[in-house]
Structures are given as structure tokens and as C-alpha cells.
Backbone as CSV, one residue per row, in Angstrom:
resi,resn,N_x,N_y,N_z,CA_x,CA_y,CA_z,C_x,C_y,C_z
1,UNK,59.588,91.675,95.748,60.636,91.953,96.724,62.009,91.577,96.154
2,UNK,62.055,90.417,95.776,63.397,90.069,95.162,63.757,91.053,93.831
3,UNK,62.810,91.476,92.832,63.332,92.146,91.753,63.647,93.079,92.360
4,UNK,62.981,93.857,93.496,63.639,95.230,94.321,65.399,94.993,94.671
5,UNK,65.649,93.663,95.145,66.727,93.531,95.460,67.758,93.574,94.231
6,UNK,67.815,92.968,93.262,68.462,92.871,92.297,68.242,94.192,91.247
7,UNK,67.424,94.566,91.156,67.573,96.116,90.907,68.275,96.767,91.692
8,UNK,68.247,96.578,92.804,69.464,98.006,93.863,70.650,97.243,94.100
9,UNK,70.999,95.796,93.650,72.100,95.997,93.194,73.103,96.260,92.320
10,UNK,71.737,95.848,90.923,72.542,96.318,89.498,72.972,97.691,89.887
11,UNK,72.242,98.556,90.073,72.418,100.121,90.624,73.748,100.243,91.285
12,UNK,73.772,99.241,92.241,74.908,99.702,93.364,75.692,99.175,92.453
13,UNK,76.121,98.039,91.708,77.265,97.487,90.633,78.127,98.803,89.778
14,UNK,76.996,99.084,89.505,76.880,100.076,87.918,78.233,101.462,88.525
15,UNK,76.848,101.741,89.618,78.291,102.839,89.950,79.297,102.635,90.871
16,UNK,79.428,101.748,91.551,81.106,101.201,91.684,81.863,100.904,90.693
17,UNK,81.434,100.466,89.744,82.334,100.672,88.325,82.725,101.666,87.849
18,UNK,81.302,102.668,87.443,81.946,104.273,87.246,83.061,104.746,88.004
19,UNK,82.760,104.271,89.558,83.942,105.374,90.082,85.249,104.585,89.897
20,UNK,85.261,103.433,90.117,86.408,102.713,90.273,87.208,103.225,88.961
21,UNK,86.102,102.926,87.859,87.047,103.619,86.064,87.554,105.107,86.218
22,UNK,86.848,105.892,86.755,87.242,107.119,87.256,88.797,107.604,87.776
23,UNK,88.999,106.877,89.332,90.004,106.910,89.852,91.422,106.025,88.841
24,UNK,91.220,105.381,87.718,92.117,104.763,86.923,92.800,105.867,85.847
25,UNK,92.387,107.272,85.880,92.741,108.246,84.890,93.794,109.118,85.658
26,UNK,95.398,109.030,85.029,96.112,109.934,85.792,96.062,111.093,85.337
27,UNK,96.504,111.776,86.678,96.179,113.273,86.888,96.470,114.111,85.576
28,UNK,95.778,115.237,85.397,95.836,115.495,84.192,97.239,117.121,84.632
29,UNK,97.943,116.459,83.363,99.186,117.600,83.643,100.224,116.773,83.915
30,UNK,100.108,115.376,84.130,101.033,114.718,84.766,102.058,114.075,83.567
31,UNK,103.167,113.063,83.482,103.629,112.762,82.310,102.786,111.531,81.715
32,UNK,102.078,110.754,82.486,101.741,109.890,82.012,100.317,110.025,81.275
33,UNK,99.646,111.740,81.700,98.197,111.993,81.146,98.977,112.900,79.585
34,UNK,99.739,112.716,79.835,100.651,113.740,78.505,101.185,112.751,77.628
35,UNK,101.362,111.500,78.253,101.378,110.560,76.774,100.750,109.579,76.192
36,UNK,99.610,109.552,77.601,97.906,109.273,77.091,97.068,110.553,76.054
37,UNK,97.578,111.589,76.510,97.208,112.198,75.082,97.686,112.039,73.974
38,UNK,98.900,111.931,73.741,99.647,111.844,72.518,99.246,110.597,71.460
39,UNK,98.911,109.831,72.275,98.077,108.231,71.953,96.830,109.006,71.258
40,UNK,96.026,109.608,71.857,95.157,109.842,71.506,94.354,110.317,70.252
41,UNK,93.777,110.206,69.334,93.710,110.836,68.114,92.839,112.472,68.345
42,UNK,93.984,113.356,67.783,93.492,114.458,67.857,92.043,114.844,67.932
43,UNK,91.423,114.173,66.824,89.542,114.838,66.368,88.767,114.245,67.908
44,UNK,89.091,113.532,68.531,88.796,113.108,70.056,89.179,114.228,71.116
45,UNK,89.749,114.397,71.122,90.279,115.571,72.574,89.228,117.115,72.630
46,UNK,88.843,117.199,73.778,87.832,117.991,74.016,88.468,118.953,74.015
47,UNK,87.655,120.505,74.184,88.382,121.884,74.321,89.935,122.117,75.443
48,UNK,89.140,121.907,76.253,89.410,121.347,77.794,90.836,120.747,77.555
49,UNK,90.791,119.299,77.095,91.952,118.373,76.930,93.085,119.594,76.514
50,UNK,92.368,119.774,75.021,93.293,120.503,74.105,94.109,121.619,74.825
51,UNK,93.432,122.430,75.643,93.970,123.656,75.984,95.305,123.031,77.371
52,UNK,94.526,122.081,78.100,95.356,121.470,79.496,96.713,121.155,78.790
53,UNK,96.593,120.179,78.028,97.814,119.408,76.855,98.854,120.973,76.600
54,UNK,98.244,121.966,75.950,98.865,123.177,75.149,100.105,123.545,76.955
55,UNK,99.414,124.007,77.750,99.410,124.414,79.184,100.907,123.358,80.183
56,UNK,100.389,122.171,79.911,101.392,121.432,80.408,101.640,120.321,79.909
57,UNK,102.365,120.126,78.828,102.555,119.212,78.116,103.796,119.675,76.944
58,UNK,103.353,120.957,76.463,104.081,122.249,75.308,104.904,123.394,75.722
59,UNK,104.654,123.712,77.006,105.290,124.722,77.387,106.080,124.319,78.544
């Protein structure tokens, strides 16, 4: 009974963290996700990133 408990809370821990890290990423397009990219090392940035960055960031 008790390992049941502490298992469903590691669980419940785990993803209140995910989301909480989640909501810490500004909006993408914004100035501050535009110079979190720039930080970023190119060979890292996904298709996605790359094209958003080109979109609103370059033009």
C-alpha cells in the first residue's frame, strides 16, 4: 500500500515539473524566443525552430 502511494506520487512530481518547465519557454516569435535562439547553437535547432526564427526573427 505504501509503495502504491509513493509511486503515484513520484508520478504526480514528475509531471508537475514537465509542465511547470513547459510554461517557462517564451512564446515563440516573441523577442525574447528570438534571442534565446541566437544563444543557441545552430546544429541544435529543429526544422520547425529554424523555419519560425527565418519567419519572425529575419524578416
Amino acid at each position: 500500500m505504501l509503495k502504491n502511494i509513493k509511486k503515484s506520487l513520484f508520478v504526480f512530481a514528475l509531471g508537475f515539473t514537465a509542465l511547470t518547465l513547459q510554461g517557462c519557454s517564451p512564446e515563440i516569435g516573441s523577442k525574447e524566443w528570438c534571442a534565446d535562439m541566437k544563444e543557441k547553437p545552430k546544429g541544435e535547432w529543429t526544422a520547425n525552430e529554424a523555419k519560425e526564427f527565418t519567419k519572425n526573427c529575419l524578416l
